[in-house]
N, C-alpha and C positions, 0 to 999 in steps of 0.2 A: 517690274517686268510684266506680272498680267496686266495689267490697264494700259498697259502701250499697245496699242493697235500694230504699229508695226512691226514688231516684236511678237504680237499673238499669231501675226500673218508667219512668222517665221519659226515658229515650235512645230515640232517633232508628236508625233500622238504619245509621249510620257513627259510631254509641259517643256521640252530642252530648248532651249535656243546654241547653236555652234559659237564657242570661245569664240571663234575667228570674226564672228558679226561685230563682236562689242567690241573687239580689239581694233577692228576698220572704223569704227566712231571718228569722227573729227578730233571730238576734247579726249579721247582719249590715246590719239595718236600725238597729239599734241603732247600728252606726257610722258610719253614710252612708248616704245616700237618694241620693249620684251615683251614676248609672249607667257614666258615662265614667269616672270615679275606679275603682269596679269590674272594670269593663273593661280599664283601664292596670295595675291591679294584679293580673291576671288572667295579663295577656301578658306580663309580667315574672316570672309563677310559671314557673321551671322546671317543674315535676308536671303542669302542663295544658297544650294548645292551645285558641287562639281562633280559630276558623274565617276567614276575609278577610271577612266579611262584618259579623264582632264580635256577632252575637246568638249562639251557640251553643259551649261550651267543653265537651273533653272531656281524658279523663287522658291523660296524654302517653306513658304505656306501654301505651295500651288493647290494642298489636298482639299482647304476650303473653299476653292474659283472652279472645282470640278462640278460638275451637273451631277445632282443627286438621280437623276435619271435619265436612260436613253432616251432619246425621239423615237417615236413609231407613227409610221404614216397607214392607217387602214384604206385600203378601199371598198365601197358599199357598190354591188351593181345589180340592180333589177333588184330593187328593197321597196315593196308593193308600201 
């Protein structure tokens, strides 16, 4: 999930992507149209979490893909 681009476009600021994205997949509608089946099979992935609330799953290692530091942008003005 972090290395997909479109999937990074689609997280939450705590790494989530919404159940509902992965469930709309082609191959994955292809094999089920349960959302609960999805979901059971989701929390049983080692590789992700599913939030306590079950609509939102993210990769289970996201802590390492985080930026060890913010960005800060300075401005310098009139620096003789």
């Amino acid at each position: 999930m972090i290395h997909d681009i479109y999937l990074q476009s689609q997280m939450d600021a705590d790494n989530y992507v919404p159940i509902s994205l992965i469930a709309n997949f082609k191959l994955v509608k292809r094999l089920t149209h349960d959302l609960q089946l999805i979901i059971d099979v989701l929390k049983e992935s080692p590789s992700v979490e599913v939030d306590t609330e079950e609509k939102r799953v993210r990769s289970s290692d996201y802590l390492a893909y985080l930026p060890t530091r913010k960005r800060c942008t300075i401005i310098l003005r009139n620096v003789p």
